[in-house]
MDAnalysis code that builds the backbone (N, CA, C; Angstrom):
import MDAnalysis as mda
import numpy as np

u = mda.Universe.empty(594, n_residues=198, atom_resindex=np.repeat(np.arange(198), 3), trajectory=True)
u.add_TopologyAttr("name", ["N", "CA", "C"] * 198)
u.add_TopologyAttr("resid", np.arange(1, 199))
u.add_TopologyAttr("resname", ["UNK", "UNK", "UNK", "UNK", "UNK", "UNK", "UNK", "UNK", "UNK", "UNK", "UNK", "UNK", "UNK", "UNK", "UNK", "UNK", "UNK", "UNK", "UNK", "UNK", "UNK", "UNK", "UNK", "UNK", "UNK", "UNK", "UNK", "UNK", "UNK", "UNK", "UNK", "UNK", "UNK", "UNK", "UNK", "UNK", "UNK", "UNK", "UNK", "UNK", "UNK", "UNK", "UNK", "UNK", "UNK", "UNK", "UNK", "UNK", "UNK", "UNK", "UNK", "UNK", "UNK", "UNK", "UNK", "UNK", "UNK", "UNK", "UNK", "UNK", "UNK", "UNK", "UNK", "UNK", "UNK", "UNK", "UNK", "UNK", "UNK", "UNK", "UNK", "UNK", "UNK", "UNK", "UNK", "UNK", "UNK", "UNK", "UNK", "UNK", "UNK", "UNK", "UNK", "UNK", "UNK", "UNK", "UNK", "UNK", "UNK", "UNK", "UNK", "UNK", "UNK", "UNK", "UNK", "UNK", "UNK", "UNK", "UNK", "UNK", "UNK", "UNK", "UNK", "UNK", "UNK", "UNK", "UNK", "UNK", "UNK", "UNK", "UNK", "UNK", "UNK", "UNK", "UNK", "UNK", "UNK", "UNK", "UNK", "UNK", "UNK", "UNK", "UNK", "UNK", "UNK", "UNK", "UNK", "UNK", "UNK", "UNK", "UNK", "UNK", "UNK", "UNK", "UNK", "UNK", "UNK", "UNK", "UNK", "UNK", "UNK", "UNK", "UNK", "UNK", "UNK", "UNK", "UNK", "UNK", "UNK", "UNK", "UNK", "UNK", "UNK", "UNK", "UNK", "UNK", "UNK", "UNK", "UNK", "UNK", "UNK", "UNK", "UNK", "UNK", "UNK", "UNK", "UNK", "UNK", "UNK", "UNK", "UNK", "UNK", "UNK", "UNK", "UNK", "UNK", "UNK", "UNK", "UNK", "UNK", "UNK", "UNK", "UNK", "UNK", "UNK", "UNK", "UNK", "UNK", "UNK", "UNK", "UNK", "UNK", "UNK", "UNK", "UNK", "UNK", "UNK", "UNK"])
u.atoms.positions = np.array([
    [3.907, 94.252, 1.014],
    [4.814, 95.078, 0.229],
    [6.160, 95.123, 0.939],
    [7.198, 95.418, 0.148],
    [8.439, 94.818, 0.234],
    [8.878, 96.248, 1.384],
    [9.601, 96.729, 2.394],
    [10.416, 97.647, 3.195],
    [10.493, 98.427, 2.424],
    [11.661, 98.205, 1.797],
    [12.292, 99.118, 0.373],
    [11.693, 100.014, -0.360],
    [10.403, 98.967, -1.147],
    [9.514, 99.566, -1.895],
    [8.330, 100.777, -1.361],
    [8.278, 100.426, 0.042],
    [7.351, 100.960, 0.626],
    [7.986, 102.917, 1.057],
    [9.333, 102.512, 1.196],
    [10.068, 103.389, 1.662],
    [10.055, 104.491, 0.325],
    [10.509, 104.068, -0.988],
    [10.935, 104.886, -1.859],
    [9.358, 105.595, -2.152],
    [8.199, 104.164, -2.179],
    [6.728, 105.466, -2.142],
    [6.846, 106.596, -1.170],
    [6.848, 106.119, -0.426],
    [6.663, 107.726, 0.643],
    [7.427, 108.785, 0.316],
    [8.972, 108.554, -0.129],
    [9.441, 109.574, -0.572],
    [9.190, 110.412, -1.994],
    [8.205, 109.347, -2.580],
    [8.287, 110.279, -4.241],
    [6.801, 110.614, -3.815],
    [6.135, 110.498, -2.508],
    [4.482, 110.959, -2.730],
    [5.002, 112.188, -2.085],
    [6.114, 112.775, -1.384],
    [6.417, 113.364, -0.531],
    [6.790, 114.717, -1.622],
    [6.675, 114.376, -2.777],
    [7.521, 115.385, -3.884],
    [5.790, 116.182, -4.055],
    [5.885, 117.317, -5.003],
    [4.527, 118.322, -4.935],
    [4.040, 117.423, -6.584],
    [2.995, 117.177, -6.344],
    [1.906, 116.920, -7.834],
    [1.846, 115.425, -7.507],
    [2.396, 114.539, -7.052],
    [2.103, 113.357, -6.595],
    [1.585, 112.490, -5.870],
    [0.764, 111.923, -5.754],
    [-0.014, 111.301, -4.632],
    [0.618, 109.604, -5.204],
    [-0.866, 109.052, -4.078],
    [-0.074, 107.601, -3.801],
    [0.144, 106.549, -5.346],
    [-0.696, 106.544, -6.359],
    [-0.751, 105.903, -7.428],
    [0.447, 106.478, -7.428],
    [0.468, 107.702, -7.995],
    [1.637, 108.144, -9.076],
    [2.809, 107.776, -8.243],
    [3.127, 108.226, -7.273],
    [4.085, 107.329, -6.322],
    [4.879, 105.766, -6.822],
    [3.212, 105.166, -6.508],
    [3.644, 103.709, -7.101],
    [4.053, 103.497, -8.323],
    [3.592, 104.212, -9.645],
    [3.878, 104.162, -10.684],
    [4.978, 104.043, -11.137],
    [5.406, 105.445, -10.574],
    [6.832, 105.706, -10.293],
    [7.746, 104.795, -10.009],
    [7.690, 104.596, -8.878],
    [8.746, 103.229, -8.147],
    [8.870, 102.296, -9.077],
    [7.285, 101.650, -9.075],
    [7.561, 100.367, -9.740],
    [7.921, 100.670, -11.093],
    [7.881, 101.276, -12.228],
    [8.596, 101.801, -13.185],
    [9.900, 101.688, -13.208],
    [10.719, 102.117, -12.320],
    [12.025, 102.490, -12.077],
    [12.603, 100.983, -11.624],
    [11.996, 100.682, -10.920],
    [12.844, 99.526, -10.199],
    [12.279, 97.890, -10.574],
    [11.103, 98.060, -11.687],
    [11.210, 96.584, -12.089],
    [11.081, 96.506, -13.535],
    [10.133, 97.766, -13.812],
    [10.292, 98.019, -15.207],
    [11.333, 98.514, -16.170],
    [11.980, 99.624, -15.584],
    [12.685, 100.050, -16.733],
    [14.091, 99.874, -15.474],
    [14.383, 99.488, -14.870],
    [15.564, 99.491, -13.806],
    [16.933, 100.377, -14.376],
    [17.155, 100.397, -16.036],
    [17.875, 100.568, -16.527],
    [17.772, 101.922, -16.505],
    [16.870, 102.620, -16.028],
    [16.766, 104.023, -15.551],
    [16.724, 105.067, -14.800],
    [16.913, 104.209, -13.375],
    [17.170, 104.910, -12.550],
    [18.554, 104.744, -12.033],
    [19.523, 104.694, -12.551],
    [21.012, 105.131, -12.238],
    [21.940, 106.397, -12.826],
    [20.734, 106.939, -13.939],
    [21.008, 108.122, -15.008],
    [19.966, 109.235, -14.082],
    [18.813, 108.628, -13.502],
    [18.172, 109.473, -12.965],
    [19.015, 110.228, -11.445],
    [19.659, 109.154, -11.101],
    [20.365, 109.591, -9.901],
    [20.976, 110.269, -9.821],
    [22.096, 109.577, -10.892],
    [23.302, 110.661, -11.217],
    [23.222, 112.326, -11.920],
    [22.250, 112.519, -12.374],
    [21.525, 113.366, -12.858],
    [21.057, 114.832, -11.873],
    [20.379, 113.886, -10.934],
    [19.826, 114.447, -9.634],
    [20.497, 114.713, -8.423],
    [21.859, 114.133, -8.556],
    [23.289, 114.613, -7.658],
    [24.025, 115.361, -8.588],
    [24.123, 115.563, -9.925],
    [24.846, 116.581, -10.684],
    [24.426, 117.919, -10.421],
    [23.095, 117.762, -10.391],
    [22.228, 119.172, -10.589],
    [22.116, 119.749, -8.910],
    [21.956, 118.751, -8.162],
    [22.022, 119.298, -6.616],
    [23.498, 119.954, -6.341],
    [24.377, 119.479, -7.174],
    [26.333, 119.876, -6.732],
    [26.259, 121.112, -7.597],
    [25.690, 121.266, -8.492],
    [26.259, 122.555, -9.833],
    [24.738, 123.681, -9.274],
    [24.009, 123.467, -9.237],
    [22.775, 124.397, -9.420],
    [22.896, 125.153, -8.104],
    [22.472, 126.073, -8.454],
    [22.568, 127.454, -7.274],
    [21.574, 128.663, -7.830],
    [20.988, 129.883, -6.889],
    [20.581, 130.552, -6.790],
    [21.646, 131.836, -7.557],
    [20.905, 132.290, -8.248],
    [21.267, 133.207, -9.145],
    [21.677, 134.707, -7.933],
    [22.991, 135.065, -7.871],
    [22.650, 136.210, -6.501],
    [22.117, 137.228, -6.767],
    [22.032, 137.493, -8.237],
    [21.442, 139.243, -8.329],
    [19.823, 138.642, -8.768],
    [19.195, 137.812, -9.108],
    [17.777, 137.458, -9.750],
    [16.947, 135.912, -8.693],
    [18.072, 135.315, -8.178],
    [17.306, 134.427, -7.381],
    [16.907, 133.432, -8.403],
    [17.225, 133.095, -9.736],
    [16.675, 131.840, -10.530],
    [17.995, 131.019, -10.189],
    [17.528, 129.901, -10.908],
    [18.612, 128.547, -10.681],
    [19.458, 129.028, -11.862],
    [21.052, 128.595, -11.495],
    [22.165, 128.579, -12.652],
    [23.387, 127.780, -12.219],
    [24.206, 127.553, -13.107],
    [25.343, 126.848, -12.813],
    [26.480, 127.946, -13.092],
    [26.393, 129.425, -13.515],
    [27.010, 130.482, -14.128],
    [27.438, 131.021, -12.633],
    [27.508, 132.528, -12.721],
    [27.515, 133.481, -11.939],
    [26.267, 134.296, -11.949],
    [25.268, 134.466, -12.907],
    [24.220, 134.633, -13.035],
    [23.802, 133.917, -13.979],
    [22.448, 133.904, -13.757],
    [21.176, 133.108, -14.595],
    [21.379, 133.836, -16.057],
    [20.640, 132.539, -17.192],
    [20.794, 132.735, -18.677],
    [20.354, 133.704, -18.855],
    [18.703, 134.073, -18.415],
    [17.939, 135.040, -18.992],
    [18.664, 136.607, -18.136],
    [19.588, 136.531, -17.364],
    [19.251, 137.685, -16.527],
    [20.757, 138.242, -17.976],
    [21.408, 137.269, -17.769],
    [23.103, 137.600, -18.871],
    [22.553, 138.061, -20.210],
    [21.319, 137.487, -20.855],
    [20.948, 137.976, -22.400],
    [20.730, 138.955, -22.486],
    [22.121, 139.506, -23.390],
    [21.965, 140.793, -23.854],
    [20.633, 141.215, -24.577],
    [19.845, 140.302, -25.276],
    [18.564, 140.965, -25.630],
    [17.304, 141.070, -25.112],
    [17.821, 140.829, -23.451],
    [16.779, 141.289, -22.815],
    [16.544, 142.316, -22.378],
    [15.301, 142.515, -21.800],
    [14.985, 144.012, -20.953],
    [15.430, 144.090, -19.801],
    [16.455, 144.332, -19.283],
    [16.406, 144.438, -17.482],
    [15.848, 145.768, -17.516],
    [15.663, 146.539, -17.588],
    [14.902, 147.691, -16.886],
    [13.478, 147.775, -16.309],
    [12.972, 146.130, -17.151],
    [11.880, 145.603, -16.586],
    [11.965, 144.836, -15.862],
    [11.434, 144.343, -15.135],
    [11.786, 143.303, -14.038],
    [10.278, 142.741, -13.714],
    [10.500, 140.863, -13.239],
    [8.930, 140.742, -13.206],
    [9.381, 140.242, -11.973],
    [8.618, 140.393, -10.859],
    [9.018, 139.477, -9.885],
    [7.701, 138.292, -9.713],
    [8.587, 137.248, -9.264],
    [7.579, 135.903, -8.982],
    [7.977, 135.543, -7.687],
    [7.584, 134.339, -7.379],
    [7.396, 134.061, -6.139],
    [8.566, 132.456, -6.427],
    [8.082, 131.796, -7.213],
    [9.187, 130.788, -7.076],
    [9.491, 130.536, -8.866],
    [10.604, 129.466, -8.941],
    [11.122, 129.560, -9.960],
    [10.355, 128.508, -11.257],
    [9.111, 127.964, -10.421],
    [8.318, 126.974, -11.608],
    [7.319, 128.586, -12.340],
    [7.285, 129.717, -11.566],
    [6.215, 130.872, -12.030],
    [6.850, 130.961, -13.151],
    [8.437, 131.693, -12.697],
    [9.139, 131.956, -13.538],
    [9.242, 130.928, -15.213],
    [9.067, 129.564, -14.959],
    [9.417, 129.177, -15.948],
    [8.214, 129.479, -16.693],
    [7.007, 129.232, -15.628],
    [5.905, 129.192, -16.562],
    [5.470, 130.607, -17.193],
    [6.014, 131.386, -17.497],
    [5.829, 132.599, -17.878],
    [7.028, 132.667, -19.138],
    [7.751, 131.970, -18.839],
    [9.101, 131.920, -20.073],
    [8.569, 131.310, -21.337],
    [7.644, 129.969, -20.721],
    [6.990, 129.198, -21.815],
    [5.945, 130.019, -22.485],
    [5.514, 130.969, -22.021],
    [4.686, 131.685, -22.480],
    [5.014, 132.234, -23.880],
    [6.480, 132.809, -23.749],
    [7.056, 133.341, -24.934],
    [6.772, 135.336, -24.927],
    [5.861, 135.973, -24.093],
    [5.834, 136.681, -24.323],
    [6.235, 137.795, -23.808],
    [7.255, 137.709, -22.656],
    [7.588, 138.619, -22.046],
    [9.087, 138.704, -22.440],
    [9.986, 140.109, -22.545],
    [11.320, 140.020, -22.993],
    [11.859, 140.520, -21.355],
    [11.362, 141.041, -20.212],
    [12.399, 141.611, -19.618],
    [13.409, 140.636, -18.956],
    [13.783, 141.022, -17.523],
    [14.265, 139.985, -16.753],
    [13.082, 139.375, -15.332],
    [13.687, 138.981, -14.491],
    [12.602, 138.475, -13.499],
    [13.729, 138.465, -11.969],
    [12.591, 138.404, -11.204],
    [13.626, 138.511, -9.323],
    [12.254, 137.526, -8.620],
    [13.268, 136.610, -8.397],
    [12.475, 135.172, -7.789],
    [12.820, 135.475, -6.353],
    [11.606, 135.982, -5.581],
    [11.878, 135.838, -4.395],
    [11.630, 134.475, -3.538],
    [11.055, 133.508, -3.569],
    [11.541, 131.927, -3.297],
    [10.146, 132.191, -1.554],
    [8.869, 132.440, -2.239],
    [8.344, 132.542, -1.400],
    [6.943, 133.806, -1.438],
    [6.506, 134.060, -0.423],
    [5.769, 135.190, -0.217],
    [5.313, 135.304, 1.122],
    [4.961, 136.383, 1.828],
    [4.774, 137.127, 3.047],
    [4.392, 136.117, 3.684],
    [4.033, 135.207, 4.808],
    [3.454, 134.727, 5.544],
    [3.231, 134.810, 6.799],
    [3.115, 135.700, 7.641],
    [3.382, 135.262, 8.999],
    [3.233, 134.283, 9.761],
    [2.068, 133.373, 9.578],
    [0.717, 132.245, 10.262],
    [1.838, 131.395, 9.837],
    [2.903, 131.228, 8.897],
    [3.452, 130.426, 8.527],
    [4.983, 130.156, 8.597],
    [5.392, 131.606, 9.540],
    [6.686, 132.185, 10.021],
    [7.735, 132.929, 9.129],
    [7.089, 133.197, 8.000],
    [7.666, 133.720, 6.909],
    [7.827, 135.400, 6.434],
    [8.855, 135.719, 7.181],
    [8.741, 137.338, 7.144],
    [9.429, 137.839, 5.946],
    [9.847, 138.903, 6.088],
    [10.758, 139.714, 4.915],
    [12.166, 138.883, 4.686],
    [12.786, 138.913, 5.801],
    [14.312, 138.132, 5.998],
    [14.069, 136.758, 5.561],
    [13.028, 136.276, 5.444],
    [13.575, 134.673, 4.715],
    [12.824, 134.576, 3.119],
    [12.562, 135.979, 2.798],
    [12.724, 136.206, 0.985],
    [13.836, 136.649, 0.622],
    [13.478, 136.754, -0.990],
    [15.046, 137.320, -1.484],
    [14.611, 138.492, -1.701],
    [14.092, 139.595, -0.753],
    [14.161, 141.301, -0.710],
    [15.844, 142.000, -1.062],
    [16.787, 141.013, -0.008],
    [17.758, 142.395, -0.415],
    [18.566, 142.538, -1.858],
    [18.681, 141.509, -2.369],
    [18.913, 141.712, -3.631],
    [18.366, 142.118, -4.893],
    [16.661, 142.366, -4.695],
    [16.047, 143.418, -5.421],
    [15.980, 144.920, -4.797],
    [16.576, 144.817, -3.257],
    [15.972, 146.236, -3.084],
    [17.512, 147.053, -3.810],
    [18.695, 145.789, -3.819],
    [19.556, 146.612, -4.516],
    [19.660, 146.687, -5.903],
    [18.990, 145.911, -6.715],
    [18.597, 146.328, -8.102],
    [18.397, 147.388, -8.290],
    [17.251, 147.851, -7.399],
    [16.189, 149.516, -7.187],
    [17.340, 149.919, -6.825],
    [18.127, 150.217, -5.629],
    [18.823, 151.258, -5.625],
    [20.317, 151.274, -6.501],
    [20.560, 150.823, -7.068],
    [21.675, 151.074, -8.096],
    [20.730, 151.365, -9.634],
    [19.548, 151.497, -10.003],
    [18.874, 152.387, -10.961],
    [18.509, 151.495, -11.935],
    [19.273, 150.220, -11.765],
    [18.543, 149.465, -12.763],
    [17.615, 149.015, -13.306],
    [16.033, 148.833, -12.002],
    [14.704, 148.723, -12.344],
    [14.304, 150.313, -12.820],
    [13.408, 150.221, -14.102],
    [12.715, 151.207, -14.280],
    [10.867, 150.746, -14.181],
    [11.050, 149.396, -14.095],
    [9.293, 148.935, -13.539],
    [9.663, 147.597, -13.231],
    [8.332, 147.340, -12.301],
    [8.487, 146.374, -11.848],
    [6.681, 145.864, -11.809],
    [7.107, 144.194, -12.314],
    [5.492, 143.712, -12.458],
    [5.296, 142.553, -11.890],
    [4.642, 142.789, -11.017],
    [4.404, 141.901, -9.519],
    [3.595, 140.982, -9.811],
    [4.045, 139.767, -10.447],
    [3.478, 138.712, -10.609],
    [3.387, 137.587, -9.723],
    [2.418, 137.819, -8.539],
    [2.420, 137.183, -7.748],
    [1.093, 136.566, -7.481],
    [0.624, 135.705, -6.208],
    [-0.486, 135.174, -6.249],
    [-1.520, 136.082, -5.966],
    [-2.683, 135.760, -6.391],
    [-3.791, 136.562, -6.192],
    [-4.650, 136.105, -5.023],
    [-3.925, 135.776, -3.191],
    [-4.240, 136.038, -2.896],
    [-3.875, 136.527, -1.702],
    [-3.943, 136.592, 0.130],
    [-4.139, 137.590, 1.197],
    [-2.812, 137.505, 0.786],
    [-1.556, 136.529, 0.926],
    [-0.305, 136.752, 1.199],
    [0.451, 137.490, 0.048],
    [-0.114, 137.059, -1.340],
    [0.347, 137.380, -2.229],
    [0.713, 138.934, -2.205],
    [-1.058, 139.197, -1.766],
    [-1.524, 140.953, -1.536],
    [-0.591, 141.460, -0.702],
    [-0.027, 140.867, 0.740],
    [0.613, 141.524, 1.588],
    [2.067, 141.405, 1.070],
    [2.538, 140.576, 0.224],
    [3.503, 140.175, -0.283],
    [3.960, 142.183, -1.535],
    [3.100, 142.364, -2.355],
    [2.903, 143.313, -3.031],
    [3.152, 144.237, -2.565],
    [2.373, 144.525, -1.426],
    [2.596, 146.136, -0.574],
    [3.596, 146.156, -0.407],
    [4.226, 144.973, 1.063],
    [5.854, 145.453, 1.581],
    [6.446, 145.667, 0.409],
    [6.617, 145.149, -0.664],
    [7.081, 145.972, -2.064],
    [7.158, 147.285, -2.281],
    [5.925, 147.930, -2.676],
    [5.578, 148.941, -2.928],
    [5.870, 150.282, -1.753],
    [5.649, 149.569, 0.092],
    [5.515, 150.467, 0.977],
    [7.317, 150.600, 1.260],
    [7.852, 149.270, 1.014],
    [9.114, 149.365, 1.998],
    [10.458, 149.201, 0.866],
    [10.103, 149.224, -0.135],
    [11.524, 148.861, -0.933],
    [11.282, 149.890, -2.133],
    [10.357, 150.428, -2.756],
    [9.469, 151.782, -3.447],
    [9.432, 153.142, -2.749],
    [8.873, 152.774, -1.359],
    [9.042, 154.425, -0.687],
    [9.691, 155.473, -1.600],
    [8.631, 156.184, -2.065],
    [9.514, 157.562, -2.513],
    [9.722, 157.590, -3.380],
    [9.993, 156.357, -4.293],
    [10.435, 155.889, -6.354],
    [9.295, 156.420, -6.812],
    [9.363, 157.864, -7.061],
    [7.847, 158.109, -8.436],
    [8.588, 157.475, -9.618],
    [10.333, 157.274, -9.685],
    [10.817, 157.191, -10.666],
    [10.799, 155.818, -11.372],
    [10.296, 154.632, -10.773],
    [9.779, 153.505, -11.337],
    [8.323, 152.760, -10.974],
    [7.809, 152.669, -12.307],
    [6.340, 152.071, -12.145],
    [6.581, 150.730, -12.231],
    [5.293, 150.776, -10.952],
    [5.217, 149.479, -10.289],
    [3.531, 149.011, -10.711],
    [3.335, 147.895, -11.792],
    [2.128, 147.364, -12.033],
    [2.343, 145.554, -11.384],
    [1.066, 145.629, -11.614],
    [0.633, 144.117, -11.279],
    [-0.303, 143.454, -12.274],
    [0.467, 142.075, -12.824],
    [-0.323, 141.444, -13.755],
    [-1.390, 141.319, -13.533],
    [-2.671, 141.527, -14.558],
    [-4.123, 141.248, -14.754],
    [-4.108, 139.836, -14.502],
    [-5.372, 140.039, -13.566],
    [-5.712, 138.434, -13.042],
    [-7.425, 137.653, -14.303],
    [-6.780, 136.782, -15.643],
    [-7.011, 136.008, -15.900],
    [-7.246, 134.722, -15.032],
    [-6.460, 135.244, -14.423],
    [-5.778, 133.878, -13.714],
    [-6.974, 133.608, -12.041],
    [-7.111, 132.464, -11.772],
    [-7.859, 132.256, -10.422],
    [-8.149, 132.974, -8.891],
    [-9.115, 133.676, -8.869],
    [-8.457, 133.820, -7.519],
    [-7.755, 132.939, -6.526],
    [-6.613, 132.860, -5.763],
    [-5.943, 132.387, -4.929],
    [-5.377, 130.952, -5.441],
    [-5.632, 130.959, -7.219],
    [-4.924, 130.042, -7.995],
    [-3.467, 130.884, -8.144],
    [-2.484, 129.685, -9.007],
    [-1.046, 130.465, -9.074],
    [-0.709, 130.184, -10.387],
    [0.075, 130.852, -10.491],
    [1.205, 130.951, -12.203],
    [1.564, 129.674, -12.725],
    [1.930, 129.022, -11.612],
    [3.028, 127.743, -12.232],
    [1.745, 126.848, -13.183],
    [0.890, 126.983, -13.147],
    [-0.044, 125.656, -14.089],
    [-1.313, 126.085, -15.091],
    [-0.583, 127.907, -15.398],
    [-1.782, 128.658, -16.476],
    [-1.370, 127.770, -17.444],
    [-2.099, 128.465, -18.154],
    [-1.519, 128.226, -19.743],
    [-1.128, 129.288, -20.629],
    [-0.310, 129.176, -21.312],
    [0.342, 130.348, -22.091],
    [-0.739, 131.641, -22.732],
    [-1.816, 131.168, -22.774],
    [-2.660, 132.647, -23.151],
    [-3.354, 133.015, -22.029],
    [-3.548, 132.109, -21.112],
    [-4.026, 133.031, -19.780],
    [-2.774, 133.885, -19.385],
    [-1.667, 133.496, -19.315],
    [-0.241, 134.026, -18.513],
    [-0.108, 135.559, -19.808],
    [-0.320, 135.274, -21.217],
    [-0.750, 136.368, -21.681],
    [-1.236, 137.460, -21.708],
    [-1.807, 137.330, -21.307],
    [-3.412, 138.114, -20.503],
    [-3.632, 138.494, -19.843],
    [-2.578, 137.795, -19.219],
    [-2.265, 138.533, -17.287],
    [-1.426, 139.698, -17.182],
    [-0.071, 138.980, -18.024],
    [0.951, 139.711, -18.468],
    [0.400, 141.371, -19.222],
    [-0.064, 141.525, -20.308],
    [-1.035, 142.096, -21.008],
    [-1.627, 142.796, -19.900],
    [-2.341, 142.284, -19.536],
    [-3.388, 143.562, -18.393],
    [-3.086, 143.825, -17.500],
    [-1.613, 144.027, -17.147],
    [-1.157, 144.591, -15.460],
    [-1.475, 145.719, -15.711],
    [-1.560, 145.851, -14.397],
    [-2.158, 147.224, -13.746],
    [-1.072, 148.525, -12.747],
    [-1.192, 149.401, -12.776],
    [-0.153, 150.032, -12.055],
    [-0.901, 149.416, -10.322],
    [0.185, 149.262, -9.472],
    [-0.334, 149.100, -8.179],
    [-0.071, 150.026, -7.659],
])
């Protein structure tokens, strides 16, 4: 196998959902099959790396000053869902059934993994909460240890003292220590649907 070719596998097995076939598929697709397609893919993929940014008050991707869903006037911000990264988020959009807004913290608790409070996006929800804008918040996060510890510092350290906003957690349809990004729209239903106050 050719340097080149060998090189661009490693980098697309290196992407999440891909292993070595799909890798190859990939490549060789691009570069003998359809060749005529990966120069739109590029340019595409340097447009979106130069324009796309973190939303500062919600943490989703935008090219604005804030994200679409957070600006629609016919949404709920007084609800707020928080997720963990921004494929949850989408996959909950596809759902169709939730109107509020959402706060992508780009992660969850880890320590074993060096991941504390300071390298989520805490301070820009804890200032949501304190300028009055959350009136609940629905902790759609993973169902499991980190997720859990992820929830509390929520509830213990950025809640302290709020009787004035309820804080539930989506009903787990969903797997234990499985995640959001790959339900399907009536499990994410269901979940959505059966939160629970935490």
């Amino acid at each position: 196998m050719s340097e080149s070719l060998e090189k661009v596998e490693q980098l697309l097995k290196q992407l999440p959902g891909l292993g070595y076939r799909s890798a190859e598929r990939i490549a060789l697709h691009l570069l003998v099959e359809k060749p005529e397609r990966l120069e739109p893919l590029v340019e595409a993929l340097r447009q979106a790396a130069a324009n796309l940014r973190r939303c500062p008050i919600t943490g989703n991707l935008t090219e604005a000053d804030t994200c679409a869903i957070y600006a629609d006037p016919a949404r709920h911000r007084e609800v707020t869902c928080v997720v963990e990264t921004v494929p949850d988020l989408l996959a909950i959009e596809r759902s169709g059934v939730y109107r509020g807004v959402y706060h992508v913290l780009h992660g969850k608790l880890s320590p074993l993994h060096g991941v504390g409070p300071s390298n989520l996006n805490f301070a820009s929800l804890r200032r949501r909460i304190e300028e009055g804008e959350v009136q609940e918040l629905i902790l759609a996060l993973s169902n499991d240890i980190e997720g859990e510890a992820t929830c509390h510092y929520i509830q213990d350290e950025l809640l302290a003292g709020r009787a004035d906003i309820r804080l539930s957690r989506i009903g787990f349809g969903l797997p234990s220590g499985g995640g959001i990004t790959y339900a399907d729209s009536a499990t994410l239903k269901s979940a959505l649907d059966g939160r629970r106050d935490f």
